[in-house]
DRENMARRO-310271 format. One record per residue: x, y negated, z negated of N, C-alpha, C, O, CB in turn; residue in one letter. Coordinates in steps of 0.02 Angstrom, whole numbers, padded with zeros to 5 digits, always signed. Glycine has a CB too. Layout:
XYZXYZXYZXYZXYZA ...
***
This chain:
+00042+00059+00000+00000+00000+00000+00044-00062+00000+00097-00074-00028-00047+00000-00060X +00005-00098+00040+00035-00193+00050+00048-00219-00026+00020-00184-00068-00043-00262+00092X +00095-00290-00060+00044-00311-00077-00019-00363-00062-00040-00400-00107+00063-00317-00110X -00036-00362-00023-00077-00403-00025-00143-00334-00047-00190-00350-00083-00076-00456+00050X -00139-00281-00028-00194-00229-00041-00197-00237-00124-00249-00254-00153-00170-00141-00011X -00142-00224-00153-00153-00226-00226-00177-00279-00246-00215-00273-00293-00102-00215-00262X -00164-00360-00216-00182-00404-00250-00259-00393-00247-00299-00399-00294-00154-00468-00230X -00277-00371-00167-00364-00381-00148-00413-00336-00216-00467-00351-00242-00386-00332-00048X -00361-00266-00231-00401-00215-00268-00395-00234-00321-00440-00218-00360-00388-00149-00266X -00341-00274-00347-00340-00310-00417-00385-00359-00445-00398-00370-00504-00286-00341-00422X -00413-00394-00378-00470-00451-00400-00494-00403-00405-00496-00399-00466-00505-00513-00362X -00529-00335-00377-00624-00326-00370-00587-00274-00438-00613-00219-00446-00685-00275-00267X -00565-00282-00456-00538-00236-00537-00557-00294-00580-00595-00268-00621-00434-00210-00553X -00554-00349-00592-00582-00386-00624-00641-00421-00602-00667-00453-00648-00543-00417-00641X -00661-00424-00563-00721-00431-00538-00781-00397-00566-00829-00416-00600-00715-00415-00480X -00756-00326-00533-00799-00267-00572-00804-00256-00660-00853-00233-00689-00765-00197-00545X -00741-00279-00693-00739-00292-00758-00800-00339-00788-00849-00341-00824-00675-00321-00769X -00778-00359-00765-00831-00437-00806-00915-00423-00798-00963-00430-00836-00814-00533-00748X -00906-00399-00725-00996-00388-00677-01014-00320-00752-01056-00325-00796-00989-00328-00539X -00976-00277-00743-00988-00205-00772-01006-00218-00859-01042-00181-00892-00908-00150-00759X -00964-00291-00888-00967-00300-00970-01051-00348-00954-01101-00330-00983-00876-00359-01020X -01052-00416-00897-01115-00423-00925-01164-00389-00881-01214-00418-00860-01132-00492-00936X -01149-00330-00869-01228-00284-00850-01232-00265-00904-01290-00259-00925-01238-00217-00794X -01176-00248-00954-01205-00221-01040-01236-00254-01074-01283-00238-01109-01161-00207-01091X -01194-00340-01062-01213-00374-01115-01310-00392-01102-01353-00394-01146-01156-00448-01118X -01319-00402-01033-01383-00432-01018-01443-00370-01023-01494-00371-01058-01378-00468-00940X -01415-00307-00969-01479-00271-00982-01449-00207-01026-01497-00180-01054-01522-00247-00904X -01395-00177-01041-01373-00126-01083-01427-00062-01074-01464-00054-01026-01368-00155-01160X -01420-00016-01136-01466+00011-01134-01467+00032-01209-01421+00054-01242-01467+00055-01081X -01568+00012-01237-01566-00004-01297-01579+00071-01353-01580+00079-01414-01620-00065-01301X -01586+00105-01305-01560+00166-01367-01525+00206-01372-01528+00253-01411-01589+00203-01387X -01468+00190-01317-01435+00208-01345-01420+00288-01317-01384+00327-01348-01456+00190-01404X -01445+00299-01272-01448+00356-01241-01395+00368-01168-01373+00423-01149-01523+00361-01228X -01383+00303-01135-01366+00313-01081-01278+00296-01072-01245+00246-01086-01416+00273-01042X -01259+00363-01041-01193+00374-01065-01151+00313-01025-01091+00317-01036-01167+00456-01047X -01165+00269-00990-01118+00220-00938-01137+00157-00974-01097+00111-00978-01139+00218-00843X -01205+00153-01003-01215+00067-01030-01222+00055-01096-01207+00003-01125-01280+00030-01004X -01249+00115-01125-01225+00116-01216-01180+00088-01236-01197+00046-01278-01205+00173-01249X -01120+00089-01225-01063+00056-01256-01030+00007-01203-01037+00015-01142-01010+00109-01284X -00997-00040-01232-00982-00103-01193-00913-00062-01146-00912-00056-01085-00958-00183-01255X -00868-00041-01185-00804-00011-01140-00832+00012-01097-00826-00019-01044-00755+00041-01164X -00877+00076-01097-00884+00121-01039-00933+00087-00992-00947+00118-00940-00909+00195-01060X -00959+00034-01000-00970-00023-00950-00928-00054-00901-00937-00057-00840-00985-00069-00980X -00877-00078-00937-00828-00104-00928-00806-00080-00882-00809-00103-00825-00796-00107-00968X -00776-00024-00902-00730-00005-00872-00757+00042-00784-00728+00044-00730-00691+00037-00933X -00821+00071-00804-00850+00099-00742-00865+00030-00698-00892+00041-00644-00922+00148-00759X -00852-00041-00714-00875-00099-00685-00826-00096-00633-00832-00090-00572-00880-00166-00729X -00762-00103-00680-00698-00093-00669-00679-00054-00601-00649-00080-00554-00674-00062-00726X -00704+00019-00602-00678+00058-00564-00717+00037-00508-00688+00013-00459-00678+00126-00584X -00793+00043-00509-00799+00014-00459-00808-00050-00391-00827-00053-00333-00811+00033-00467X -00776-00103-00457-00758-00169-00410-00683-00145-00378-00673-00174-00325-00752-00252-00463X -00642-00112-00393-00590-00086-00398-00616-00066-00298-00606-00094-00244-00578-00023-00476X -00650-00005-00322-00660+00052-00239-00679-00001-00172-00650-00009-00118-00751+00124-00247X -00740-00033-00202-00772-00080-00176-00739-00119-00128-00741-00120-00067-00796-00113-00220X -00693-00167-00188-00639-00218-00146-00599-00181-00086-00593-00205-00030-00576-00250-00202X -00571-00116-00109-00523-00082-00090-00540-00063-00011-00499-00039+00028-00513-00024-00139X -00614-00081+00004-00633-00060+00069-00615-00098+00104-00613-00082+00164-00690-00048+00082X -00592-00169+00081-00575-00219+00123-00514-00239+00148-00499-00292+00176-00595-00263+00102X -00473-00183+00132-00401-00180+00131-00386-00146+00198-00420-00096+00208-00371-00141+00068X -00334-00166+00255-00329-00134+00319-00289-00093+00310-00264-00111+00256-00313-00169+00374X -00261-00044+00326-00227+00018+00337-00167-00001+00401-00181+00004+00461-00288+00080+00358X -00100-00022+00374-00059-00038+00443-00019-00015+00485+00009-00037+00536-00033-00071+00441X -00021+00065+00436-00008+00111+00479-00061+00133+00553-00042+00150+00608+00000+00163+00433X -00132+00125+00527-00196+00126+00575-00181+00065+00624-00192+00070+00685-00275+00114+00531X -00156+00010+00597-00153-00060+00654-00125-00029+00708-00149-00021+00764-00102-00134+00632X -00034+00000+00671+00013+00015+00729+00004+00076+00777+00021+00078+00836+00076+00023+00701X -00027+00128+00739-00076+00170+00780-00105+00124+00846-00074+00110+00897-00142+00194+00727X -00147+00113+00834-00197+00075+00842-00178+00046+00924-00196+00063+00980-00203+00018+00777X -00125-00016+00890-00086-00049+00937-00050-00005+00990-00041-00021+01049-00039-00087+00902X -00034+00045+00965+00018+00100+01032-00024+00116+01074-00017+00111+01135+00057+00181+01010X -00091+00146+01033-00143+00173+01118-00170+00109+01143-00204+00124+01192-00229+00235+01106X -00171+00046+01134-00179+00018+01168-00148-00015+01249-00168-00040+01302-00186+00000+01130X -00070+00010+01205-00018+00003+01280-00026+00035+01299+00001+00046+01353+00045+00000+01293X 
***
């Protein structure tokens, strides 16, 4: 990976952080039953992972460019 890939997957890692703590803080879940929004970490952090994947789609592959570029000649 670039960095610029890590920087892109590093925002949607905090992106997804913050989105994932206030989906707990606003709608949670109030008894406490549900294993991803019950507790603030495992909010968090599943926020986390997936602002993380998310962003990560937006990242180009430049081995695919140079691919890419050869069958074009």
């Amino acid at each position: 990976m670039t960095k610029r890939a890590y920087i892109i997957t590093g925002i949607g890692i905090i992106v997804g952080l913050i989105a994932g703590y206030l989906y707990y803080q606003e709608i949670g879940c109030v008894t406490g039953t549900c294993a991803i929004t019950s507790k603030p970490i495992n909010s968090t952090l599943y926020g986390g992972l997936m602002g993380g994947l998310l962003f990560n789609l937006f990242v180009s592959n430049p081995k695919k460019k140079e691919k890419q570029n050869e069958q074009d000649n």
